[in-house]
C-alpha positions as CSV (number, residue, x, y, z in Angstrom):
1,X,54.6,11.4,67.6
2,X,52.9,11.0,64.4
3,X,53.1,7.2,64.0
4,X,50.7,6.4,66.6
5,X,48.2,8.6,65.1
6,X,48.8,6.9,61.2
7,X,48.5,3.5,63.3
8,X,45.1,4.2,64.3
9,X,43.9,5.5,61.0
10,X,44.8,2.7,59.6
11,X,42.8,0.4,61.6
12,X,40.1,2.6,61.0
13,X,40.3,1.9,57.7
14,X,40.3,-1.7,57.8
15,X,37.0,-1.7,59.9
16,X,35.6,0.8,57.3
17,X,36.0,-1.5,54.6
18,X,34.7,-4.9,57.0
19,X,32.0,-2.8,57.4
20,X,31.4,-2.1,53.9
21,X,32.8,-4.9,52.0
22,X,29.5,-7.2,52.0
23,X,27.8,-4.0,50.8
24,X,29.6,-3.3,48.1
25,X,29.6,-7.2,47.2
26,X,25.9,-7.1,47.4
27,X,25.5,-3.8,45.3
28,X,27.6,-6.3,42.6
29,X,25.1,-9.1,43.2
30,X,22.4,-6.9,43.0
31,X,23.8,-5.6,39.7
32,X,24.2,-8.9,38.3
33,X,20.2,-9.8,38.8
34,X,19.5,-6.0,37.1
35,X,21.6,-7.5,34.1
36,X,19.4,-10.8,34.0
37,X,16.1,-8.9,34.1
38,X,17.3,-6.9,31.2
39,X,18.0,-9.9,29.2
40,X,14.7,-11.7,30.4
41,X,13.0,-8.3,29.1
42,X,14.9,-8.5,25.4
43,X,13.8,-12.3,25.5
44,X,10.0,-11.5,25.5
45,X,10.8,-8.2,23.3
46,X,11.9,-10.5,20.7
47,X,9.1,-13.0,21.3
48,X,6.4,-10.0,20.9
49,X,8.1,-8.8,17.5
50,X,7.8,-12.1,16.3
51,X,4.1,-12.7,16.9
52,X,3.4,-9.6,16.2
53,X,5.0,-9.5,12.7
54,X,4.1,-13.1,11.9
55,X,0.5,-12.0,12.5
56,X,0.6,-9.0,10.7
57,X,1.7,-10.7,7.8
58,X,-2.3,-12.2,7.5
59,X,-4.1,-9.2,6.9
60,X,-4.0,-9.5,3.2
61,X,-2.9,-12.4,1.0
62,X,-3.7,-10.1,-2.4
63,X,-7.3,-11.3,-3.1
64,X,-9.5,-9.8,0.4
65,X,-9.6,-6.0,-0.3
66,X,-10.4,-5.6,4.2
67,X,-8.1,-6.7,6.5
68,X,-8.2,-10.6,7.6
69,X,-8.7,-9.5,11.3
70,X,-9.7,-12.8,13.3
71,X,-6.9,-14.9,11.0
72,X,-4.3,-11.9,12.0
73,X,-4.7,-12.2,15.7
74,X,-5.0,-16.0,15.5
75,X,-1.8,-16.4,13.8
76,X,0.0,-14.0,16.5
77,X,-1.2,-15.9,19.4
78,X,-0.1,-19.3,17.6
79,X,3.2,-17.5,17.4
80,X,4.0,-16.8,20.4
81,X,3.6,-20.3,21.2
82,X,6.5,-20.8,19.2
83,X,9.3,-18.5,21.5
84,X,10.8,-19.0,24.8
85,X,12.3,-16.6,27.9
86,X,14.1,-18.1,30.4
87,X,14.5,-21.0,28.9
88,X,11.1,-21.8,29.2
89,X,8.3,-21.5,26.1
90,X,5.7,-19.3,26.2
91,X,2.4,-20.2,26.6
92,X,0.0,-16.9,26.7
93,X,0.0,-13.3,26.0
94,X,-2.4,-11.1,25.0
95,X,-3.5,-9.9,21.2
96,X,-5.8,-7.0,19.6
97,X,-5.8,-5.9,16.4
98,X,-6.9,-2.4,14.7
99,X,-5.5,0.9,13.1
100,X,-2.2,2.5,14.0
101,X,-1.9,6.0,12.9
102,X,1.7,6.4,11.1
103,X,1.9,10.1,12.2
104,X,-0.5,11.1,14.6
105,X,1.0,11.2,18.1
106,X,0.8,10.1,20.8
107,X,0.4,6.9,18.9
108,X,-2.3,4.0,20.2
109,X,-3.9,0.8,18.6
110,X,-7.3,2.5,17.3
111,X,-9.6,-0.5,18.4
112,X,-12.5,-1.3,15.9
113,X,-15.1,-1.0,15.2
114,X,-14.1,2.9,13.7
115,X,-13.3,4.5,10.5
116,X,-9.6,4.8,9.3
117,X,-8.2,8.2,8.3
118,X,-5.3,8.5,6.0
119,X,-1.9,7.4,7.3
120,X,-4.4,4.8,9.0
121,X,-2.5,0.9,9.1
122,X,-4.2,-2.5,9.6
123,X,-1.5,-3.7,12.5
124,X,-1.8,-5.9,15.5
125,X,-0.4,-5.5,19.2
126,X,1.3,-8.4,21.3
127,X,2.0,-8.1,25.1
128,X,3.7,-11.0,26.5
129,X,4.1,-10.9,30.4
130,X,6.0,-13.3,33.1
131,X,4.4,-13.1,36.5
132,X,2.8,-14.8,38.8
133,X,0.0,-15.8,36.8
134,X,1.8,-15.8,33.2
135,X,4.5,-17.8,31.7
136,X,5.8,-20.1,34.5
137,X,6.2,-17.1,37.1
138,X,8.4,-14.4,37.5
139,X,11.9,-14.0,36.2
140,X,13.5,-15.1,40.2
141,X,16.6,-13.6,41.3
142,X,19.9,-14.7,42.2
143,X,21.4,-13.0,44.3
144,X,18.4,-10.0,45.1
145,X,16.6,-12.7,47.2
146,X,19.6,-11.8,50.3
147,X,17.8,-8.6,50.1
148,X,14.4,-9.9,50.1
149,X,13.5,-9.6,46.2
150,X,12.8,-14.1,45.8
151,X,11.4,-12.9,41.7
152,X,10.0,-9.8,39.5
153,X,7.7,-9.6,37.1
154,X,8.7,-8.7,33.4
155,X,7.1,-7.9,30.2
156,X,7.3,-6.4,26.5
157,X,4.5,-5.3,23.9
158,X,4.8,-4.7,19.9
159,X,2.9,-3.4,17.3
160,X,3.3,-4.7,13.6
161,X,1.4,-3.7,10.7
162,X,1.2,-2.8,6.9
163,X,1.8,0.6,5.0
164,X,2.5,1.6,1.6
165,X,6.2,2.2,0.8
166,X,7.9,5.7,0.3
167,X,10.7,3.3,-1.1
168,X,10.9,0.9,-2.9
169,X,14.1,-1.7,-3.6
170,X,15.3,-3.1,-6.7
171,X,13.5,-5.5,-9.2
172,X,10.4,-4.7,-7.8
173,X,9.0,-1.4,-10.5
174,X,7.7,-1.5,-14.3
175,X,8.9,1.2,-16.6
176,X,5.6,2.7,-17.1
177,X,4.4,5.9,-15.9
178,X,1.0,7.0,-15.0
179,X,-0.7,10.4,-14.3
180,X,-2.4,11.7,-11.0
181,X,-5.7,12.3,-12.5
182,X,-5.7,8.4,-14.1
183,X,-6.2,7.3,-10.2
184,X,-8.8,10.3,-9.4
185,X,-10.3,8.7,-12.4
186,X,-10.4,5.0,-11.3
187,X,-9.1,5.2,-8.1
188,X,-11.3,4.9,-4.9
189,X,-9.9,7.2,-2.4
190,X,-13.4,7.2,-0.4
191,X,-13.4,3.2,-0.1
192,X,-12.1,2.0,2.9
193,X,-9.6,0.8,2.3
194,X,-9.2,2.5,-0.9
195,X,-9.1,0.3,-4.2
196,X,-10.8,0.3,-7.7
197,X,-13.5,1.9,-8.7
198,X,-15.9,-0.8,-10.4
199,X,-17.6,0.0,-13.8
200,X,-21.7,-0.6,-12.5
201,X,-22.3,-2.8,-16.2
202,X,-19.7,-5.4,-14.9
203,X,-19.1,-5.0,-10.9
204,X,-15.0,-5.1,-11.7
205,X,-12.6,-2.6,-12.0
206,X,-12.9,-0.1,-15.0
207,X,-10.5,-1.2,-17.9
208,X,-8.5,1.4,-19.9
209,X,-5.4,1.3,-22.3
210,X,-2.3,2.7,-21.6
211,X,-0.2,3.9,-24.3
212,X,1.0,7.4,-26.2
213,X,-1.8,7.6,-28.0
214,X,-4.8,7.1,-25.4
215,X,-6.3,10.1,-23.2
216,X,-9.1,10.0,-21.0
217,X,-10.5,13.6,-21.2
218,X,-7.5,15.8,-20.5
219,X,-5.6,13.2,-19.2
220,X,-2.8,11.5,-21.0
221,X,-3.2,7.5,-19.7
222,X,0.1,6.7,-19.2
223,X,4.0,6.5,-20.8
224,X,7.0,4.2,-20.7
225,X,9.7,5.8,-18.7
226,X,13.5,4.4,-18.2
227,X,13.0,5.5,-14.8
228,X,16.6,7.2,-13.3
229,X,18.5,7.2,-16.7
230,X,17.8,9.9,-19.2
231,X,17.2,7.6,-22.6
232,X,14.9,6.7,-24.9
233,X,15.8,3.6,-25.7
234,X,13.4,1.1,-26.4
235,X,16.3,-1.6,-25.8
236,X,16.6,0.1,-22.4
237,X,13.0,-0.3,-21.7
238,X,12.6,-3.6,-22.6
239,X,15.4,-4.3,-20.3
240,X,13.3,-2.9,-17.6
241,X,10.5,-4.3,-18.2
242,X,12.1,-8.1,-18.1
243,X,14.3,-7.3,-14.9
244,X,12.4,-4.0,-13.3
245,X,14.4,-1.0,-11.3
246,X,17.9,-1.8,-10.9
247,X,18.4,0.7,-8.0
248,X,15.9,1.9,-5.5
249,X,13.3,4.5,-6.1
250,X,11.6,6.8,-3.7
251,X,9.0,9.1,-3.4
252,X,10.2,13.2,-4.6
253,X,12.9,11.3,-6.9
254,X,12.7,12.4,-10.9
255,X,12.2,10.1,-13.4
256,X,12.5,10.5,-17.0
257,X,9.3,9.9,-19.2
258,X,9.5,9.1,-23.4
259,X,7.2,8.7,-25.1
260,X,6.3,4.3,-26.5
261,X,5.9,3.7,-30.3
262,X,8.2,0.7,-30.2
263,X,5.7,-2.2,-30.8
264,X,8.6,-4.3,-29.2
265,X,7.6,-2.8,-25.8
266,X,4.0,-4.0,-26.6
267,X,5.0,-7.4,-27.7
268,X,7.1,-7.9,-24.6
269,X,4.6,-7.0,-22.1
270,X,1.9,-9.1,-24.2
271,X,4.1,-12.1,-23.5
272,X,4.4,-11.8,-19.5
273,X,0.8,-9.9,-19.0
274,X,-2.4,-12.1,-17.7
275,X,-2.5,-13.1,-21.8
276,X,0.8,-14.1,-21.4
277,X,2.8,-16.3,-18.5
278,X,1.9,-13.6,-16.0
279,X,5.1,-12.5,-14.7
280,X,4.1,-8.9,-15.3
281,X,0.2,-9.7,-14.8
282,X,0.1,-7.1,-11.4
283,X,3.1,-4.9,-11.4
284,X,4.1,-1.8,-9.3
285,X,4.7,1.3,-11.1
286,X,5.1,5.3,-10.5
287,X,2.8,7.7,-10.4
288,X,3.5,11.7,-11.2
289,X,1.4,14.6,-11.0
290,X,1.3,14.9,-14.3
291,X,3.3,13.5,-17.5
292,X,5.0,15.6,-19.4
293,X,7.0,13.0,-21.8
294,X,11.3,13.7,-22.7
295,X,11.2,15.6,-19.0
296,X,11.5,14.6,-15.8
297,X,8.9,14.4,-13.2
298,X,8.8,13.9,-9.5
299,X,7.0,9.9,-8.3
300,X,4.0,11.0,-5.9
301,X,3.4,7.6,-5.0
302,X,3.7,3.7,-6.0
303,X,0.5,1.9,-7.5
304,X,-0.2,-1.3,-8.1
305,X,-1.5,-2.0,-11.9
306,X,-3.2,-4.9,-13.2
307,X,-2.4,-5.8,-16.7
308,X,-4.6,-7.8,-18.8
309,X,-2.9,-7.8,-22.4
310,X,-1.1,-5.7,-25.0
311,X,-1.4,-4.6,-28.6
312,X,1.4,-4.9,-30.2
313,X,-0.1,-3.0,-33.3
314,X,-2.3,-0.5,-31.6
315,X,0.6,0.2,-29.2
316,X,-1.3,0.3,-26.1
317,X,-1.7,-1.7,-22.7
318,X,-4.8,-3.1,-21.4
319,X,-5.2,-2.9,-18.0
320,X,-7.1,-1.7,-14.6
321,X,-6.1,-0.4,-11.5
322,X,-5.5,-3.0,-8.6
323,X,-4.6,-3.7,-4.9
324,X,-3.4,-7.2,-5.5
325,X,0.5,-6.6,-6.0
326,X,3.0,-9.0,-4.5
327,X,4.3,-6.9,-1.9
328,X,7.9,-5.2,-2.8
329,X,10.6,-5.2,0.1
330,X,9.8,-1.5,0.8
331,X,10.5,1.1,3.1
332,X,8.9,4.2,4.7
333,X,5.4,5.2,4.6
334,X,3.9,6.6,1.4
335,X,0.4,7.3,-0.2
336,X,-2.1,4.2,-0.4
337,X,-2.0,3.5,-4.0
338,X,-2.6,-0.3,-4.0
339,X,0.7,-1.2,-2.5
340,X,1.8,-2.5,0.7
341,X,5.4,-3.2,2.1
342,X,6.2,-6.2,3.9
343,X,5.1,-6.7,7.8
344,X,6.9,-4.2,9.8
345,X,7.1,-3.2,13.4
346,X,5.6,-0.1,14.2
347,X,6.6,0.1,18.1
C-alpha cells in the first residue's frame, strides 16, 4: 500500500527539479557575470593606482619648495592612457589634486585653494569609469542579458600622495644627530609647506656648523651617533657614514649619541659633502629632543640636511637645513622635517 504513494513522490520530485533546474542554472550564470564585474572593477582599480601614483610622483622633483600641481594632474591623466579593462585601453577619467589629511576622518581630497594643517599631504585623486559615455561602454554581460541585464556600469577612484616617513629603510640615514631646538632655530614650521628659514643678508638658508664643540645659545648643534649599536668608534662611524643605516630606523627608537673629535669623521664627510663628490651633499638624518652624548635618545623625526663642507681641523660640519633630500623608500607618516617618502596610495 505504500509503493503507490513513494511512486508519486517521486514524480513529484522530478517535476520539482524541471521546474527549478533552469533556475538554478541561471542563478550559476548569473554568478559567473558577478565574477566578471568583479574583475572588470580590479582592472580599473589597478589602472586608478597607477595614474594616481605615477602623478603623485610630480609634485616635487627636490628643487620647487610648493607642490607642482598642474604637472601632477597632467602626468595622471597621461597615465591612465597607458592601462586597459576589458581588454580595451582607457581613454578618460577624471583628475583633481589637493591636501589629504593623514588622520583626520572622515578623510576627503581638501580642494585648493586652502591652507594645509599638519598631517596635511600634497596627493592627487583618479576616478576612472566604464559606462555609457566612458571607456567604450559598459562592462556587458554574458549570461545576465537572459534576465534582461545586456551591460553595467563599473568604476574605481584612488588617492596617491607624499608624507614624511615614520620609517625609514636601510642605506638611506647619516650618523649624525641633531637637537629639537636646532630646527625651532632654522626650521620654518609657519611656511607652508614648511622649509628653511633664510638669513635676510643672503635670501638662503642660514648656515651653521655642526660639531662637539659648536652651540647656538643653549643648544648643542649636533653629534655623531652609531645609531642602534652602543660604540664609540670612530671606525664604526665612518662606516656609516660611507654605507648609512644598515637596518631600519623608526620614529620612538633609541639611538646612541658620542661625542666626534675624530678628524677622520671630518675628513670623510669633506670628501663626499657639496666640497666634495656630493654623495653625502643632502643626507637624511635623526632628530631628538635633546642630545645628551654616551646615552641614548628617542628619534622625533627624520630631516633632511644640506651639507656644504667639513673641517677636518676645526672638527665641525658646515651645513644648513634643507627639503631637497632624495626621497628614502620610507614608511608611515611622521613629522615634516624636510623629508618625503616615495608616492604612496592613500585610499
Amino acid at each position: 500500500m505504500n509503493a503507490r504513494p513513494m511512486h508519486a513522490q517521486r514524480g513529484s520530485v522530478s517535476l520539482m527539479v524541471a521546474f527549478l533546474l533552469p533556475i538554478f542554472l541561471g542563478l550559476a550564470a548569473f554568478a559567473i557575470d558577478i565574477v566578471y564585474l568583479q574583475v572588470a572593477r580590479n582592472e580599473l582599480q589597478n589602472d586608478a593606482d597607477a595614474a594616481a601614483l605615477a602623478g603623485a610622483g610630480y609634485f616635487f622633483d627636490g628643487t620647487n619648495a610648493t607642490p607642482r600641481w598642474t604637472l601632477a594632474e597632467q602626468k595622471a591623466h597621461d597615465a591612465i592612457g597607458f592601462n586597459a579593462a576589458t581588454g580595451k585601453t582607457l581613454q578618460s577619467g577624471t583628475v583633481a589634486s589637493g591636501y589629504w589629511n593623514l588622520v583626520d576622518t572622515p578623510k576627503v581630497l581638501q580642494a585648493l585653494p586652502m591652507v594645509p594643517k599638519a598631517y596635511d599631504a600634497p596627493a592627487v585623486k583618479v576616478t576612472v569609469v566604464k559606462d555609457a559615455n566612458h571607456n567604450d561602454g559598459e562592462v556587458r554581460t554574458f549570461f545576465a542579458r537572459y534576465w534582461g541585464i545586456l551591460s553595467r556600469p563599473v568604476q574605481a577612484s584612488a588617492v596617491a600622495g607624499l608624507s614624511s616617513p615614520d620609517t625609514v629603510k636601510p642605506g638611506s640615514v647619516f650618523p649624525m644627530v641633531i637637537a629639537q631646538c636646532m630646527y625651532d632655530t632654522y626650521w620654518d614650521f609657519s611656511a607652508i609647506p614648511g622649509g628653511p628659514k633664510l638669513d635676510p643678508t643672503t635670501g638662503k638658508p642660514y648656515v651653521f656648523k655642526l660639531g662637539t664643540d659648536y652651540k647656538y645659545a643653549t643648544c648643542s648643534s649636533g653629534e655623531w651617533t652609531s645609531l642602534l649599536q652602543d660604540s664609540n668608534s670612530a671606525d664604526a662611524i665612518n662606516t656609516l657614514i660611507i654605507d648609512g643605516n644598515p637596518v631600519s630606523l623608526s620614529i620612538d627608537q633609541a639611538i646612541w649619541v658620542q661625542t666626534g673629535v675624530k678628524a677622520k669623521l671630518y675628513q670623510t664627510t669633506h670628501d663626499c659633502s657639496a666640497a666634495g663628490d656630493k654623495s653625502c651633499e643632502y643626507v637624511i638624518i635623526p632628530t631628538v629632543s635633546q642630545i645628551d652624548t654616551h646615552t641614548r635618545s628617542a628619534i622625533i623625526a627624520f630631516a633632511c640636511l644640506h651639507i656644504l663642507d667639513a673641517n677636518n681641523g676645526q672638527k665641525y660640519i658646515l651645513a644648513e637645513m634643507s627639503s631637497k633630500c632624495v626621497a628614502p623608500w620610507g614608511s608611515g607618516v611622521g613629522p615634516n622635517y624636510g623629508v618625503v617618502s616615495p608616492p604612496r596610495l592613500f585610499q
